[in-house]
GUMAR-28920 format. One record per residue (C-alpha): residue number from 1; residue in one letter; x, y, z. Coordinates in Angstrom, 2 decimals. Layout:
REM residues N
rec k:NUM&r:A&x:X&y:Y&z:Z
...
This chain:
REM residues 256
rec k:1&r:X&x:31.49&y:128.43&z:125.36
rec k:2&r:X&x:30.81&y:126.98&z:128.57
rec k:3&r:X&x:32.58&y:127.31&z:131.91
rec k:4&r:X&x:34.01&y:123.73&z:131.90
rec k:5&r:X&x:34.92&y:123.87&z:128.27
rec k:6&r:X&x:36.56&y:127.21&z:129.26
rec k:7&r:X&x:38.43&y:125.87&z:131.87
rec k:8&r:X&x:39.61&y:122.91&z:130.32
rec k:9&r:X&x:41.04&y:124.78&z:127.04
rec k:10&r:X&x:42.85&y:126.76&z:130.44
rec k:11&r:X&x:44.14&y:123.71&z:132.11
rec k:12&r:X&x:45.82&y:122.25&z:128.75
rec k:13&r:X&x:47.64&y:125.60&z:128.03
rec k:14&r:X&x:48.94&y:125.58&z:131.17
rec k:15&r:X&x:49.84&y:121.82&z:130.52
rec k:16&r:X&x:51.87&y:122.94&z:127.32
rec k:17&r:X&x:53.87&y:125.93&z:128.95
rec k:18&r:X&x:54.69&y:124.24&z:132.10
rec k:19&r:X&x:56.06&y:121.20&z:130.15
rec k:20&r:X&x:57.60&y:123.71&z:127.39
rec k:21&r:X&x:59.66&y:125.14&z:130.21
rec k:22&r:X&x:60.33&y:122.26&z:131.62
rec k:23&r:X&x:62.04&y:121.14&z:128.62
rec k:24&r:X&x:64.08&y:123.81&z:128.41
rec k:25&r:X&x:65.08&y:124.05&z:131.88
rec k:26&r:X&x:66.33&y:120.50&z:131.04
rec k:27&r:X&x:68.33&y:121.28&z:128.14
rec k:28&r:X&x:69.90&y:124.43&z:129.65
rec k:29&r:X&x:70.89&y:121.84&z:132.92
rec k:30&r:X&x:72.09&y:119.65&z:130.36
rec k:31&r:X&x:74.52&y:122.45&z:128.82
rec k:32&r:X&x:75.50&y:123.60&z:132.09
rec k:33&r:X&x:76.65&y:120.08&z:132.94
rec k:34&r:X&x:78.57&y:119.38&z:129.89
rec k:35&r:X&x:80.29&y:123.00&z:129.96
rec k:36&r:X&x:81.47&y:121.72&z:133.56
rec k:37&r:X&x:82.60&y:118.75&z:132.41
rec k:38&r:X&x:86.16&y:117.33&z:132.98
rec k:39&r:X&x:87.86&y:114.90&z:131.07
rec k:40&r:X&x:85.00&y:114.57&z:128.40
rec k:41&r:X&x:85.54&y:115.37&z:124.13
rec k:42&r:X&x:82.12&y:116.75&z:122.56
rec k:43&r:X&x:81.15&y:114.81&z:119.30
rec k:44&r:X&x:83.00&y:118.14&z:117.00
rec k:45&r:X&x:86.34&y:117.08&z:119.13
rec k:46&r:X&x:86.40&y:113.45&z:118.29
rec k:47&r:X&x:85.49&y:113.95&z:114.76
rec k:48&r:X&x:88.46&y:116.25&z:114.50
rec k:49&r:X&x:90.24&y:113.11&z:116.20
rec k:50&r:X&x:91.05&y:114.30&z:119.32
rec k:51&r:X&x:91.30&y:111.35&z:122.02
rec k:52&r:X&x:91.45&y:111.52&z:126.06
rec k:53&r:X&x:94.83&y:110.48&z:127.63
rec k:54&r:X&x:92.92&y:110.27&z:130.90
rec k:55&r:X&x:89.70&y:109.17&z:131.13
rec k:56&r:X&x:89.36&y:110.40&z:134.80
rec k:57&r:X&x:88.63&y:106.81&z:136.72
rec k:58&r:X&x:92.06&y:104.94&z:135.77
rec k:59&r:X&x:95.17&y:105.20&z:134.70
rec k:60&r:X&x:94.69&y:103.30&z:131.66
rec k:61&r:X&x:96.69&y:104.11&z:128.63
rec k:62&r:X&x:99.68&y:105.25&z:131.35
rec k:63&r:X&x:102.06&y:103.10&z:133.07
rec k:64&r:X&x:105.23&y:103.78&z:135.56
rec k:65&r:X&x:108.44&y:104.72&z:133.32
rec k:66&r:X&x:110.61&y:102.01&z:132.94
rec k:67&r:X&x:107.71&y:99.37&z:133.27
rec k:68&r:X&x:105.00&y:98.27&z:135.17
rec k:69&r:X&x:101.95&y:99.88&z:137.40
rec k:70&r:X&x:101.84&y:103.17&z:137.91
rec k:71&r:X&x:102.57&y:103.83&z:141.63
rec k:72&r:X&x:100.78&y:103.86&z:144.52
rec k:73&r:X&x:101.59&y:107.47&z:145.54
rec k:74&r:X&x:99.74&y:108.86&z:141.77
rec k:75&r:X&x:95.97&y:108.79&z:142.63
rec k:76&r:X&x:92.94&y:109.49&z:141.02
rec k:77&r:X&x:91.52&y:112.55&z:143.05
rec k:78&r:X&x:88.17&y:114.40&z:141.82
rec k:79&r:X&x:88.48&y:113.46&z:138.84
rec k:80&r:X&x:92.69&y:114.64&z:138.48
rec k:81&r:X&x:95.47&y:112.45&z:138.42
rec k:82&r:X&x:97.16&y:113.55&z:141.78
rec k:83&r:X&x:100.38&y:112.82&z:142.78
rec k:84&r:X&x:99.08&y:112.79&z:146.54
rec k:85&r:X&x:102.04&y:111.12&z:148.32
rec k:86&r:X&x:104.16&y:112.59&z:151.14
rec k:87&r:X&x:106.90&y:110.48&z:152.00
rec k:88&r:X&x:110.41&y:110.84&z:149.96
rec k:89&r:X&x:112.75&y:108.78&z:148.01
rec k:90&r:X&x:115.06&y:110.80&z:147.53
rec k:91&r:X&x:113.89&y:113.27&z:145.04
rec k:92&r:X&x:110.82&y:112.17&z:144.11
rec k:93&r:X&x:108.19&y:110.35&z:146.16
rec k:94&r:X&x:108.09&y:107.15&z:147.65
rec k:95&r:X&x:106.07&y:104.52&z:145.03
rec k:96&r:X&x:105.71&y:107.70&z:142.68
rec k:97&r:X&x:107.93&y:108.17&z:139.88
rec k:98&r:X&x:107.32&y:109.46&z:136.33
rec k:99&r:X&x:104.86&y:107.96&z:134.46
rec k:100&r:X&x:104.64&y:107.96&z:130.60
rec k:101&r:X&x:101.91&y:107.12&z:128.05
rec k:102&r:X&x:101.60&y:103.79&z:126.65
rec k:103&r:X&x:101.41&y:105.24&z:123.53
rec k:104&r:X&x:104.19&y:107.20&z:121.44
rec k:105&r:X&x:103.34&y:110.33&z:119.31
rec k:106&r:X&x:105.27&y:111.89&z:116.66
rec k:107&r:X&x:103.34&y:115.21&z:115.53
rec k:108&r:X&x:100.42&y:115.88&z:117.74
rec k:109&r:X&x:98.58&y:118.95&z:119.87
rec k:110&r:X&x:98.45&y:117.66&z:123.51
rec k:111&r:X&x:95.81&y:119.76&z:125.48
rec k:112&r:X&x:95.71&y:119.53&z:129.31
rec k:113&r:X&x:95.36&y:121.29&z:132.65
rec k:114&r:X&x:97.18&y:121.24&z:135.74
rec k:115&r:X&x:97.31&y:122.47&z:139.19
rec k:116&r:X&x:100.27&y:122.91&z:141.42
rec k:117&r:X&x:100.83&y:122.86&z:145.38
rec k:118&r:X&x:102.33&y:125.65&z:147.28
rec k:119&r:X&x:106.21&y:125.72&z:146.43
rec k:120&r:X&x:105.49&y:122.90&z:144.25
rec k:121&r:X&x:107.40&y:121.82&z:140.99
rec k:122&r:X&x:106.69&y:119.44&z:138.36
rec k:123&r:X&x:106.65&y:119.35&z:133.90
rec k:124&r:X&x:105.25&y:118.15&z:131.18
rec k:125&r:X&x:107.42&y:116.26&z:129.00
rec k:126&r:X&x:107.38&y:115.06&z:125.41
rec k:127&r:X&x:109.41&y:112.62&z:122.72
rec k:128&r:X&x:110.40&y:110.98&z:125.70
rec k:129&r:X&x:112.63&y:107.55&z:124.65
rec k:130&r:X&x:111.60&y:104.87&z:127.45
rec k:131&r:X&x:114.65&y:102.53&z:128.16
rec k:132&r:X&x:115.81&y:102.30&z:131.66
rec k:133&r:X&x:119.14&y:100.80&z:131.30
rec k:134&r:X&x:119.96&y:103.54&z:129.47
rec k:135&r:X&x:118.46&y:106.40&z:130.67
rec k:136&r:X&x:117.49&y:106.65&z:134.39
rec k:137&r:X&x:115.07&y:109.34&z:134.10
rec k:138&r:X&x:112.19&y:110.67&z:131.44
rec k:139&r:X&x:114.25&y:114.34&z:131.13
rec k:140&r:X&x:117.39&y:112.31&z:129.62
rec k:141&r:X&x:115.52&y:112.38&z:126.30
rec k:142&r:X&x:112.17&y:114.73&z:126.55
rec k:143&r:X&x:111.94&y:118.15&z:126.57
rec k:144&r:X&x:109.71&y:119.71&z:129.24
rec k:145&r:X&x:107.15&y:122.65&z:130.00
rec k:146&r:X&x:107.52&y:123.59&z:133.76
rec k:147&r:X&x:104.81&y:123.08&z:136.11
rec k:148&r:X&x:106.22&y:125.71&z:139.11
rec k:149&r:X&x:104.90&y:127.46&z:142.07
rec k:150&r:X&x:106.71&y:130.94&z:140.60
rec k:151&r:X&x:106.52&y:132.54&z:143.67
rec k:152&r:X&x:107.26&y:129.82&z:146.64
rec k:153&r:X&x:109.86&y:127.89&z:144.66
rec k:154&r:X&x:113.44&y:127.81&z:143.95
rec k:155&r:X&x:113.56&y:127.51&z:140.45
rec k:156&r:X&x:110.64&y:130.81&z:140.14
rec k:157&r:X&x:114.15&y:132.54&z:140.30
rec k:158&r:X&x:115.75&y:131.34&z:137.65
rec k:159&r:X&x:115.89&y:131.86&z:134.36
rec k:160&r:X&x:114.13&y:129.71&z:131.76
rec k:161&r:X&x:112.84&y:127.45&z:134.94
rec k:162&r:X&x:109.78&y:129.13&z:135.28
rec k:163&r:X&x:105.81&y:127.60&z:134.88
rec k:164&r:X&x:105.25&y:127.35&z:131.18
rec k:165&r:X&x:109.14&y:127.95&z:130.07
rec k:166&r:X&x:110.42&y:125.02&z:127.92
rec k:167&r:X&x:112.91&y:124.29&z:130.90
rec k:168&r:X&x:116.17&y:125.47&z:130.69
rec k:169&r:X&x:115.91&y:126.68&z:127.09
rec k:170&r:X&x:113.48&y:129.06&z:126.41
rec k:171&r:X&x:111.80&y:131.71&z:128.58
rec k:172&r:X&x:107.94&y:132.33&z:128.23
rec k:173&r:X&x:107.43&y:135.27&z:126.10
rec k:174&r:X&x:104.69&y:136.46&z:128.31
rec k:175&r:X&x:103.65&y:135.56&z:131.91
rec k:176&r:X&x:100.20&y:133.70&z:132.12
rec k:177&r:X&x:100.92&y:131.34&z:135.08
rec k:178&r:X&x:97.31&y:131.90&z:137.46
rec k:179&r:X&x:98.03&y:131.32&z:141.41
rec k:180&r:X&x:98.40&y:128.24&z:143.38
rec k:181&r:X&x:95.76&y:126.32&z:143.76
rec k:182&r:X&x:93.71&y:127.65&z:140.46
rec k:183&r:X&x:93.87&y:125.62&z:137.38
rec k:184&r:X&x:96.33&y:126.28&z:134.32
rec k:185&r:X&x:95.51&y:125.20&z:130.49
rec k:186&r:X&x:98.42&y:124.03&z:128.76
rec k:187&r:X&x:99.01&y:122.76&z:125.03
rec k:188&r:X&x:102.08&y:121.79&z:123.71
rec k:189&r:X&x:102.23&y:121.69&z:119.71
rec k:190&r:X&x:104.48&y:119.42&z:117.64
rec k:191&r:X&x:104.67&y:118.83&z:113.87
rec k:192&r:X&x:107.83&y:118.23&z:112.52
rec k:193&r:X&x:110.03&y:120.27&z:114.41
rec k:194&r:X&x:107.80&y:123.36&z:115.12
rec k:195&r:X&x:107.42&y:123.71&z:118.61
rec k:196&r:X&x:104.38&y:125.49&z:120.28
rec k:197&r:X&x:103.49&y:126.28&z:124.09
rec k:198&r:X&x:100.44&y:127.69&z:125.02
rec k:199&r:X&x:99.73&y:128.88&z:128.49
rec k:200&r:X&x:96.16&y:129.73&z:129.60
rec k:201&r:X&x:95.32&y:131.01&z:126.15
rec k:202&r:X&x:98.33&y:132.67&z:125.29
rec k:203&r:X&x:100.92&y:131.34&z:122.87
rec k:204&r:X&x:104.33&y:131.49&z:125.11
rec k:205&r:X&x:106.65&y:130.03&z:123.97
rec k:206&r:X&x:107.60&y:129.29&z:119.99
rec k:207&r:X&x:110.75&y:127.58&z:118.22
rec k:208&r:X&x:112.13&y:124.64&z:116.33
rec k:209&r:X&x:113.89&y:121.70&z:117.16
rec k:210&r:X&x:116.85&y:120.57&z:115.09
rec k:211&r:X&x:118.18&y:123.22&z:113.56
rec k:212&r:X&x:121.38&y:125.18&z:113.97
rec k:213&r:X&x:119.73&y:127.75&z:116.61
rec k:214&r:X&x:118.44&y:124.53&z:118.25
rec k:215&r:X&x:121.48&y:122.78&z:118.98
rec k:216&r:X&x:123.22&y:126.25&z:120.34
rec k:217&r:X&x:120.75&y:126.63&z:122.65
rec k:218&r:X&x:120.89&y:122.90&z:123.86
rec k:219&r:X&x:124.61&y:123.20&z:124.06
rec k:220&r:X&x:124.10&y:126.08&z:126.41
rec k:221&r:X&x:122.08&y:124.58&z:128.72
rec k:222&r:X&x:122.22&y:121.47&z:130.64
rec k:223&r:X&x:121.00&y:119.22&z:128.21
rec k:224&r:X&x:124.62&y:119.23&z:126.52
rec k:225&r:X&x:125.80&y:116.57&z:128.95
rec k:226&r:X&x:122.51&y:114.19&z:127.80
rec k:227&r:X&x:123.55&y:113.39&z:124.29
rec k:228&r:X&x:120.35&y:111.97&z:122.94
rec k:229&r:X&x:118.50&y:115.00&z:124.60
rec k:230&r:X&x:115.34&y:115.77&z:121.94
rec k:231&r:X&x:117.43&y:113.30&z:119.39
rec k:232&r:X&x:114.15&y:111.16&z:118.47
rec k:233&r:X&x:111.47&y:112.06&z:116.28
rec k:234&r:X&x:108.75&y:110.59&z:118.47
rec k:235&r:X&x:108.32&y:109.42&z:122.01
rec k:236&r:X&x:105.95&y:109.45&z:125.13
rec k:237&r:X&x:104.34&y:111.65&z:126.87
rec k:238&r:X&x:105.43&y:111.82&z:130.77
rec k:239&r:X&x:104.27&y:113.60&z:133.91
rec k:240&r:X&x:106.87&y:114.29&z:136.48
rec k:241&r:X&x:107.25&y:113.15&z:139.65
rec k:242&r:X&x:109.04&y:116.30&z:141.26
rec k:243&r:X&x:108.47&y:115.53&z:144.81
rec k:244&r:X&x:105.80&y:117.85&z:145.36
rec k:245&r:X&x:101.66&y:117.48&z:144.85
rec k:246&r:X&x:100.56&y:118.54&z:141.56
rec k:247&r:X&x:96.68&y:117.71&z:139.44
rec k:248&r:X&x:96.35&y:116.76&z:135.86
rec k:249&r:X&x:93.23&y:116.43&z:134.59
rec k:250&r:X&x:91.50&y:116.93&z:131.09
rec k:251&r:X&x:94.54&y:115.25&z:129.06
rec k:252&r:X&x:93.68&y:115.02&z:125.58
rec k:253&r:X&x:95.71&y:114.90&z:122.14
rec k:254&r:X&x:95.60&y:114.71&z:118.40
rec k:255&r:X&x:97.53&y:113.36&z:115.64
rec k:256&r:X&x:98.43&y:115.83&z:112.91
């Protein structure tokens, strides 16, 4: 063979590897991007029907309880709803407010992270029944899991008010809260009348809604003075406006 043959047969090897690895490099980028990804379903999650609740640009499929925009004060932040406002109306922030899904759900697995400020305070909340006139507020009707600062707020101190308790009537069977400023994974499970909460991989808090056990512990809490408390079968999903800056991001559910 000669020389230029030789060094030819050389140059396209080299040709094959280099692109090879290339290739590879690309796909492994590509994986590394996706794994990072927020607010995004792979193709196995929507063919087991899962659809985003936030699609991390807008707030569509959301709207301010009672009616209209959501407010001013909720933002879009990296990629995180953010209630980012300062300024107080009385409780809650000025052009905040809850805001609910435009959609109800019945039985469904709601997935989701959040992220709380220092001595910060806010919930998830579920079947909630949207009619102002009647009920001024989304916890009238819809149970919550608590989004808390344990450690720098009030409520870390009392019982069944903690991050990840189903407020004021359950406790979390296990602590799994991560600091301030780190990012929690929450799912709530529904299907008719089971009750699940899941806190950053651990199943926290479990019971069922309706039954005898049910309505003792409502009627020793403060939901006995809301009478249609957890009454409907279905209803929206809300996030609180608690007066304090809290991220959601990554909001996803399925019908089961």
């Amino acid at each position: 063979m000669n020389i230029y043959k030789f060094l030819s047969y050389v140059f396209i090897a080299g040709t094959f590897v280099s692109c090879a690895h290339t290739k590879k490099s690309t796909v492994a980028n590509h994986a590394a991007v996706l794994f990072d990804s927020v607010n995004y379903l792979t193709h196995k999650q929507t063919q087991e029907g899962w659809q985003l609740l936030f699609d991390g640009e807008s707030f569509k499929g959301w709207h301010k309880y009672g009616g209209g925009n959501v407010g001013t004060a909720w933002q879009i932040i990296d990629h995180s709803i953010c209630l980012a406002g300062t300024q107080k109306n009385d409780w809650q922030i000025k052009d905040g407010g809850d805001i609910v899904s435009d959609e109800l759900y019945e039985n469904f697995h709601l997935k989701l992270e959040w992220k709380i400020s220092e001595g910060g305070n806010s919930g998830i909340l579920f079947l909630v029944q949207e009619n102002k006139k009647k009920y001024q507020y989304p916890y009238e009707t819809g149970p919550e899991m608590q989004v808390l600062d344990n450690e720098k707020h009030g409520d870390g101190k009392i019982l069944k008010h903690r991050a990840g308790d189903l407020y004021d009537l359950i406790s979390c069977s296990k602590e799994s809260v991560k600091p301030v400023g780190e990012w929690n994974k929450a799912e709530i499970k529904f299907k008719n009348g089971q009750l699940e909460f899941y806190l950053n991989g651990l199943n926290v808090v479990n019971t069922i809604l309706w039954d005898a056990q049910w309505n003792q512990l409502v009627q020793y809490s403060k939901w006995k003075n809301y009478p249609d408390f957890a009454k409907d079968r279905k209803g929206h999903i809300s996030l609180q406006d608690h007066g304090n800056k809290v991220w959601y991001r990554n909001i996803m559910i399925k019908r089961l």
